[in-house]
N, C-alpha and C positions, 0 to 999 in steps of 0.2 A: 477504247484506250486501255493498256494493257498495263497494271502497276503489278512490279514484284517486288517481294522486303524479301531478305534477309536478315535473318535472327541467330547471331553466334552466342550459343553459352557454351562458355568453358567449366569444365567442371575441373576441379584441383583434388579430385579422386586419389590420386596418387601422390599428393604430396600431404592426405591425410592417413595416404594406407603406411606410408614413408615412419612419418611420426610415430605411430599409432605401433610398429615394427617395432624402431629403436625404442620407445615408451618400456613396450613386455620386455624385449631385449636386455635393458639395462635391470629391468624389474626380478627377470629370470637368476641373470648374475648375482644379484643383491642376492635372493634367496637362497642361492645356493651356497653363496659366501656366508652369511649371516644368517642360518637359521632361523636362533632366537630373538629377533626380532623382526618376526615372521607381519606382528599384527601393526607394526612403523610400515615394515615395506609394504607391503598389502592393502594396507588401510589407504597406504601415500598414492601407491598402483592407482585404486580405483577411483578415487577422487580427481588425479589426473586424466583418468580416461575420461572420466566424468565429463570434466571442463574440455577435454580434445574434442568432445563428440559436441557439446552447445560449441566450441569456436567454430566447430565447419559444422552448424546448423542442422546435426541431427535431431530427430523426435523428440520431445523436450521430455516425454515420458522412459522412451531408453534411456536419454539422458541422467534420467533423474535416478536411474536405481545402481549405477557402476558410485553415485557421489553416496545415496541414503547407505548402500550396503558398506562403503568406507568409513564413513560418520561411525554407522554401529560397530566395526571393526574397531577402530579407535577408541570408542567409549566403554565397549565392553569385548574386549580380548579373548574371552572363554567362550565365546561364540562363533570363533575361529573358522572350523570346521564346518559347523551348521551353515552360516553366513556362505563362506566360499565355495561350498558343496549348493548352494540353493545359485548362486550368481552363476555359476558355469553351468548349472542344469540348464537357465534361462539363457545364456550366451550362446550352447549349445545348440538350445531348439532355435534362436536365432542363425545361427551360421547353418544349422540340416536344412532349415527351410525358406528362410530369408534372403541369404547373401549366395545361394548356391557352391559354397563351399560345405559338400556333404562327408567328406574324410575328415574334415578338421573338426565338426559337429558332433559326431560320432565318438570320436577319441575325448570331447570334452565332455561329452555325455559319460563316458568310461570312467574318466578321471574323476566327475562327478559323484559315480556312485561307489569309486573306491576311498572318497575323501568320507564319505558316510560310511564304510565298511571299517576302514581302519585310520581313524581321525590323530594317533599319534604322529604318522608321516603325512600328516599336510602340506610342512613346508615342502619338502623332496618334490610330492605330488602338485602342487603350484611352480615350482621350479621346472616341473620336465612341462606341464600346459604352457606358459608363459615361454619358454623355450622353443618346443615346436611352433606354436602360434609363430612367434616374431621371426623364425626363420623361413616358415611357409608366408609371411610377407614381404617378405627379402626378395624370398625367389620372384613371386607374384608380379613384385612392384618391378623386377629385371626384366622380367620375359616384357611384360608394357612396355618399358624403357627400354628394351631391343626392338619391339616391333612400331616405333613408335617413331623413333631417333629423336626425341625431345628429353629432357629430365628438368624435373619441376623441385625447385626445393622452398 
């Protein structure tokens, strides 16, 4: 006797890369509009990435360091640069080697080490990362949604 299961998982990949897009997107915006209040929008960025990554059930460890590095943004604002130069280094070595997005890794490694080289233009330098980032998920999540013919929101 012959039994066969089928097991569907759907994964909602794209309706966290969607998010996770418009998140940096509007995040980008902010910073470039608002400068000086680099460590409100920053601080807010990463705690929300924080909580998008626990709602769609990532590593509770990545999780935990987009909220801790927020927290310390917020609590102590002069750590600006340190903080946001150390979270893109690790984003970074996440996206070169983890998610196979090795352009975008690269260029956050870049932006990493010129937020440690000249830590007056952070904000600028978090504005053009947050910028590229959400439009190269723009694109990402379109080519999917053209080869795909579904869209998931």
């Amino acid at each position: 006797m012959l039994e066969q299961y089928r097991i569907h998982i759907e994964h909602k990949g794209r309706q966290h890369q969607l998010l996770n897009a418009l998140l940096a997107l509007a995040t980008g915006v902010l910073t470039l509009g608002y400068p000086n209040f680099l460590y409100l929008i920053a601080g807010a960025y990463l705690v929300g990435l924080g909580l998008l990554f626990v709602m769609f059930k990532v590593s509770p460890t990545v999780a935990a360091i987009p909220i801790v590095s927020g927290v310390i943004i917020f609590f102590f604002p002069e750590l600006i640069p340190a903080t946001l130069a150390t979270f893109l280094a690790f984003f970074g070595f996440i996206l070169l080697f983890g998610f196979q997005f090795a352009l975008m890794g690269v260029l956050t490694l870049i932006i990493a080490a010129l937020i440690i080289a000249n830590p007056d233009s952070v904000a600028y330098l978090v504005a053009i990362f947050l910028l590229f980032y959400s439009i190269s998920n723009l694109i990402r999540y379109y080519q999917n949604w053209k080869s795909d013919d579904t869209i998931i929101f």
